[in-house]
C-alpha positions as CSV (number, residue, x, y, z in Angstrom):
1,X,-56.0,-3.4,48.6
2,X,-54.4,-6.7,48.7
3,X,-57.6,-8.4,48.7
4,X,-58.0,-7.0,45.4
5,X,-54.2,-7.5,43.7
6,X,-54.9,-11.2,44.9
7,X,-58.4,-11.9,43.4
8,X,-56.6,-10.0,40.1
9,X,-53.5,-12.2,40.2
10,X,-55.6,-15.0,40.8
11,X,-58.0,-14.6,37.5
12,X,-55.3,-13.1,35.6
13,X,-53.5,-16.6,36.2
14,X,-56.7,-18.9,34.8
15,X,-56.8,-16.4,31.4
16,X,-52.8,-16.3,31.3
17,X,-52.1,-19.9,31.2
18,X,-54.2,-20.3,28.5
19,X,-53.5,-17.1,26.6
20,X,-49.6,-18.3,26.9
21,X,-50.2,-21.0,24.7
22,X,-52.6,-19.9,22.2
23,X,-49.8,-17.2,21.8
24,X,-47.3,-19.8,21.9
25,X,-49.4,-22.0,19.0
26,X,-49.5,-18.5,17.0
27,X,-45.2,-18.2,16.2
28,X,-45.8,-20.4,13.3
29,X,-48.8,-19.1,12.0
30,X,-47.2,-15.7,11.0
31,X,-45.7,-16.8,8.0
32,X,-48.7,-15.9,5.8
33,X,-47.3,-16.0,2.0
34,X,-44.8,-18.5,2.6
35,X,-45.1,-20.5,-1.3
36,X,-45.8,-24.4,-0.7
37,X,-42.3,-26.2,-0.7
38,X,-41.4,-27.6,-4.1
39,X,-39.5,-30.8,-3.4
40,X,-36.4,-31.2,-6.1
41,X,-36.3,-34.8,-7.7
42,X,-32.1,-35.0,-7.4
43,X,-32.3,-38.3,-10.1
44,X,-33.9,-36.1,-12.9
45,X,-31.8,-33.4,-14.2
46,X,-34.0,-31.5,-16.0
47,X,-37.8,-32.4,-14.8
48,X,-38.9,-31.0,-11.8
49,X,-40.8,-32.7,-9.5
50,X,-43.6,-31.7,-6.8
51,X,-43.4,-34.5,-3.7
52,X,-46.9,-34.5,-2.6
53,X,-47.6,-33.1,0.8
54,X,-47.6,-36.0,3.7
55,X,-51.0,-36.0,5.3
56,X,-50.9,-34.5,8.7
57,X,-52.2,-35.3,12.2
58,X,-55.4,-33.8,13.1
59,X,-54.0,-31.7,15.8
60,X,-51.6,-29.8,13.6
61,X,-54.3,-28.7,11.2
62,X,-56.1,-25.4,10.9
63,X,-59.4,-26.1,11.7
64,X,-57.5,-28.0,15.4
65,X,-55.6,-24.9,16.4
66,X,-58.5,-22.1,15.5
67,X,-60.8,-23.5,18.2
68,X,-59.0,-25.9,20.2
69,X,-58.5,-23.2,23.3
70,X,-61.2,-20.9,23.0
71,X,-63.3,-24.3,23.1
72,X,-61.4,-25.2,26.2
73,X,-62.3,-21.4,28.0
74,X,-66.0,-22.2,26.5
75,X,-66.1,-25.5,28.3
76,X,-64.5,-24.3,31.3
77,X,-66.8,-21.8,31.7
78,X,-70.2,-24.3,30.8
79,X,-69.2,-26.4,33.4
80,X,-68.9,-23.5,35.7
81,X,-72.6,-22.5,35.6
82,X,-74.7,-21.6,38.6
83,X,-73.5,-24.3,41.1
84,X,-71.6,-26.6,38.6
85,X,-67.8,-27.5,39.1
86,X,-65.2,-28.2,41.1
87,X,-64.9,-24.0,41.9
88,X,-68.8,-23.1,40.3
89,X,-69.6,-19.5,39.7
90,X,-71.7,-19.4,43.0
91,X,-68.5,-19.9,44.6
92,X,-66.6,-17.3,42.6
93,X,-69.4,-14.6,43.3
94,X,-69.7,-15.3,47.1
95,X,-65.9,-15.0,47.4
96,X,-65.8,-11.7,45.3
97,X,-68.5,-10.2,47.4
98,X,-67.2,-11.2,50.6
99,X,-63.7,-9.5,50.2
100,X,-65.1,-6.6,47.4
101,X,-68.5,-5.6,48.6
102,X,-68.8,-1.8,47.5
103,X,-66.4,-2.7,44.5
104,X,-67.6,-0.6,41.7
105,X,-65.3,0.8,38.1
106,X,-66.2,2.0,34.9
107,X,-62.8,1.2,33.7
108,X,-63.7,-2.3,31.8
109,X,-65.6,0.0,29.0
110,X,-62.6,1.9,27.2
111,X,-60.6,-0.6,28.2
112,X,-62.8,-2.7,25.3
113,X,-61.0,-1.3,22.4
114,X,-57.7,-0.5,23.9
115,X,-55.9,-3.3,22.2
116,X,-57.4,-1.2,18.6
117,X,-55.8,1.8,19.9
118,X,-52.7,0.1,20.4
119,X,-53.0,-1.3,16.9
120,X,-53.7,2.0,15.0
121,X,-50.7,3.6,17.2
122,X,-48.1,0.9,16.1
123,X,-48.9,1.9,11.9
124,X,-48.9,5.3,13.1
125,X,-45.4,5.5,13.9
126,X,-44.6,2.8,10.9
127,X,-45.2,-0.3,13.0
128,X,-46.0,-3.0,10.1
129,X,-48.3,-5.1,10.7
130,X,-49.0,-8.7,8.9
131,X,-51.9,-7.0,7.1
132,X,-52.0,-3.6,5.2
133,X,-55.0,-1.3,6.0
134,X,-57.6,-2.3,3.9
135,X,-57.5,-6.0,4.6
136,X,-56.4,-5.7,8.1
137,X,-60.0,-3.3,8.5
138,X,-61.9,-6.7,6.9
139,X,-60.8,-8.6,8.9
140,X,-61.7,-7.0,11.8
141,X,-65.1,-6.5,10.7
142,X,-65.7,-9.9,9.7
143,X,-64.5,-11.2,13.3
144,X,-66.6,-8.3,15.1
145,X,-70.0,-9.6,12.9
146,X,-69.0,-13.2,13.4
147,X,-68.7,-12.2,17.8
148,X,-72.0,-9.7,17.6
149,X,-74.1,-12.6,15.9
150,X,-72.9,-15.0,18.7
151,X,-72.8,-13.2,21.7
152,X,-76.3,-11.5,21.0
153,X,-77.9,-14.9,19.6
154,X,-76.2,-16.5,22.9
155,X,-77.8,-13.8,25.2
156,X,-81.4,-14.0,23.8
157,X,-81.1,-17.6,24.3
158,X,-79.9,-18.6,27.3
159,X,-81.8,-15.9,29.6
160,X,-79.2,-16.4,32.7
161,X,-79.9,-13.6,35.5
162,X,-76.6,-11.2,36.1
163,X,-75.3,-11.5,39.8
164,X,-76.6,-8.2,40.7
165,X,-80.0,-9.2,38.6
166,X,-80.3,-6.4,36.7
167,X,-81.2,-8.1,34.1
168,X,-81.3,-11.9,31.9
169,X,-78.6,-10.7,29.3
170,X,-75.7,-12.5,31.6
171,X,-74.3,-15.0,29.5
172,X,-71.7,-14.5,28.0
173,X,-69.9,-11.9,28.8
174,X,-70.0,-9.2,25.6
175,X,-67.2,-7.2,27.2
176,X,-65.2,-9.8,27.7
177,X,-65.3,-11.3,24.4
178,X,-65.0,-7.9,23.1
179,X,-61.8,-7.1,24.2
180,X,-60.3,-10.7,24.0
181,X,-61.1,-10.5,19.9
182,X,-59.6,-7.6,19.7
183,X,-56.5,-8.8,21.7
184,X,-56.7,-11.8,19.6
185,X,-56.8,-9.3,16.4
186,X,-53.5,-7.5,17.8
187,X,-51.5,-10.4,18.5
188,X,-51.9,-12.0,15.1
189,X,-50.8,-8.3,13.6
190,X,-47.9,-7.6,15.2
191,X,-46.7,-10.9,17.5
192,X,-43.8,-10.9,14.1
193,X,-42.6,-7.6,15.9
194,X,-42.8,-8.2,19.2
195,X,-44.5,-11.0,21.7
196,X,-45.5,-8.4,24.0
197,X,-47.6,-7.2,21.9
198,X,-49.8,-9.8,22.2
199,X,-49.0,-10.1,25.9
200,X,-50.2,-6.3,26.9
201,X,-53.2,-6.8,24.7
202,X,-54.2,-9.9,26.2
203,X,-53.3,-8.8,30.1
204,X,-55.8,-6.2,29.0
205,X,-58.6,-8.6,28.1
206,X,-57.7,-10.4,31.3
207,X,-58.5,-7.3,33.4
208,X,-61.3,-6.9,31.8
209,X,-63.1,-10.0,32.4
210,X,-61.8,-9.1,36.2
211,X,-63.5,-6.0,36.2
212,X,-66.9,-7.5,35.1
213,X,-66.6,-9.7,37.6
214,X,-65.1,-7.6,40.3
215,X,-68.5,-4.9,39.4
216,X,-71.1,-8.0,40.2
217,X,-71.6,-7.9,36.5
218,X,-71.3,-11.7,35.2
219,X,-70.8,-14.8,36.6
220,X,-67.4,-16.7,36.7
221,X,-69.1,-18.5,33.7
222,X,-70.3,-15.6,31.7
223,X,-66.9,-14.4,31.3
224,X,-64.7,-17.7,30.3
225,X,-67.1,-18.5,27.5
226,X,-66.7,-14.4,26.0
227,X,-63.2,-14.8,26.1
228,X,-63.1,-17.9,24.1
229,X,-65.9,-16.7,21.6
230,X,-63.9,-13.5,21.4
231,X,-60.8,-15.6,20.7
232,X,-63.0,-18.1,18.1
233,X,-64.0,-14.9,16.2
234,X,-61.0,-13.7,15.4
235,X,-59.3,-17.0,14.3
236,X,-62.5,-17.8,11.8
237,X,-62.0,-14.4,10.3
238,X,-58.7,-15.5,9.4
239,X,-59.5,-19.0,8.2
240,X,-62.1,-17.2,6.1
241,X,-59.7,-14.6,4.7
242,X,-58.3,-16.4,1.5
243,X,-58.0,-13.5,-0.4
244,X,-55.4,-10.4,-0.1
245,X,-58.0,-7.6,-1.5
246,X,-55.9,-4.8,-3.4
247,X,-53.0,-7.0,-4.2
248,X,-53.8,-7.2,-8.2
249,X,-55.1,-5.1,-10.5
250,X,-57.7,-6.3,-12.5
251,X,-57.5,-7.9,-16.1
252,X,-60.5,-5.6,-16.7
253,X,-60.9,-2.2,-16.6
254,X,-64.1,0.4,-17.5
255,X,-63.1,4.2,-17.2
256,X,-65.2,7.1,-18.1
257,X,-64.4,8.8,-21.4
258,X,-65.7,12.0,-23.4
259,X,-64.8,12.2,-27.1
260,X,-66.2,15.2,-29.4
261,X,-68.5,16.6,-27.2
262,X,-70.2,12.8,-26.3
263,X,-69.9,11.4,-22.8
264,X,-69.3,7.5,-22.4
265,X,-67.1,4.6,-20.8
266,X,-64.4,3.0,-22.4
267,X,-63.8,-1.0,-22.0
268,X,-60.4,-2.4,-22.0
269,X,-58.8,-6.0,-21.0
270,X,-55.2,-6.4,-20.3
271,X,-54.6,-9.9,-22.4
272,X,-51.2,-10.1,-21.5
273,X,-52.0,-10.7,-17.9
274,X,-54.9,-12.6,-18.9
275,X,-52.6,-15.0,-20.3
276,X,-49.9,-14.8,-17.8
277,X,-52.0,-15.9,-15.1
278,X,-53.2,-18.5,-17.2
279,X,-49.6,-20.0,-17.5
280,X,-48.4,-19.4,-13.8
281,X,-51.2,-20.2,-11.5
282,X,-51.0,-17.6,-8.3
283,X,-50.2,-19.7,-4.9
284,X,-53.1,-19.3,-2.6
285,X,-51.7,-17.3,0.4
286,X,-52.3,-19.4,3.8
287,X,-54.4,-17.0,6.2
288,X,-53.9,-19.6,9.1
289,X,-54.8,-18.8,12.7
290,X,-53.5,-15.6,14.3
């Protein structure tokens, strides 16, 4: 038994320090409809005017912080492969299976959507998250077709051999990156409420990644490039999401109609919205990383 806490403790450690950060990068990222600031010219009393943004460093930009550490658990885990690395997946796997030889759990599967369950339970007892229903529901389906494409594309592809060799479907680690999208989903949600949100979810994905290992699943480097695929997933749905669906209704509007007896649709354009969005353009909300 303390065999096992230790080889937890010990890869819950390598996804921690890195999930830590990511969730530490995320606290300004939260602000989502902020309006751009509007600097005041104090020398002209009555003309406004807009200071244009200073350019900033390539590290603080959008693009940077979406894939910056899931290409660092992606790397990690490349250079991990087979015999590769300082501590190679060979290595992982023979230490695994000399302290957990019979080790065997079904646990890692419903733990794959736990951090969704946790999700749905926070709006169910009025939990706000950053996102209402409909939009929060795209964007979790855009991050789960962006992971599915990957992973699977990623599996036919490389053709590495699990540790048990069951099969050539080893790399990466679906599971894994499974459940760190969805803790990466659930931390961008609800890390306004609460940090340990985020931190339960991801301990969660941690475990899991364990577990595959722990079960002879996947290799050491099967499972650090699903977390950060998982975690990539999630923050290009949100780069992608420019648009709040629901938030307007629309300048033009066809309803069903029947007059004397005579079915039909009737037409109608609102023109007074038409031209007030004309004169005030809408600010574009910022859907940075989560």
């Amino acid at each position: 038994m303390k065999n096992i806490v230790r080889i937890w403790l010990a890869l819950t450690m390598c996804f921690g320090l890195t999930s830590q950060e990511l969730m530490a990068q995320e606290a300004d990222s939260l602000k989502k409809y902020e309006a751009p600031v509007v600097a005041q010219d104090t020398l002209k009393k009555y003309q406004d005017s807009v200071a244009s943004p200073a350019k900033q460093p390539f590290f603080k930009s959008k693009a940077f912080r979406a894939t910056i550490i899931p290409s660092i658990l992606i790397a990690y885990g490349l250079s991990t492969i087979k015999d590769n690395g300082i501590y190679s997946s060979y290595d992982a796997q023979r230490d695994i299976q000399r302290h957990f030889p019979n080790f065997q759990t079904k646990i890692d599967n419903p733990l794959l959507i736990a951090p969704y369950v946790e999700l749905a339970a926070a709006n169910l007892f009025n939990i706000k998250s950053n996102h209402d229903f409909l939009n929060t529901t795209i964007l979790i389906l855009k991050a789960e077709a962006i992971f599915g494409l990957t992973v699977f594309a990623l599996k036919r592809t490389t053709n590495q051999v699990r540790p048990n060799g069951e099969n050539d479907q080893s790399m990466p680690s679906g599971h894994t990156a499974q459940a760190f999208l969805a803790a990466s989903i659930l931390n961008s949600e609800l890390k306004h409420k609460s940090p340990w949100y985020g931190i339960g979810a991801y301990t969660i994905a941690t475990s899991v990644g364990a577990f595959r290992m722990l079960n002879n699943k996947h290799w050491q480097s099967d499972v650090f490039v699903g977390a950060g695929i998982g975690m990539l997933s999630s923050h290009l749905a949100y780069l992608s999401h420019r648009n709040r669906w629901g938030r307007k209704p629309s300048i033009v509007q066809l309803s069903p109609t029947y007059i004397y007896g005579v079915p039909g649709f009737a037409f109608s354009m609102n023109l007074d919205d038409y031209r007030n969005r004309k004169r005030t353009p809408v600010a574009s909300y910022d859907y940075s990383l989560n």
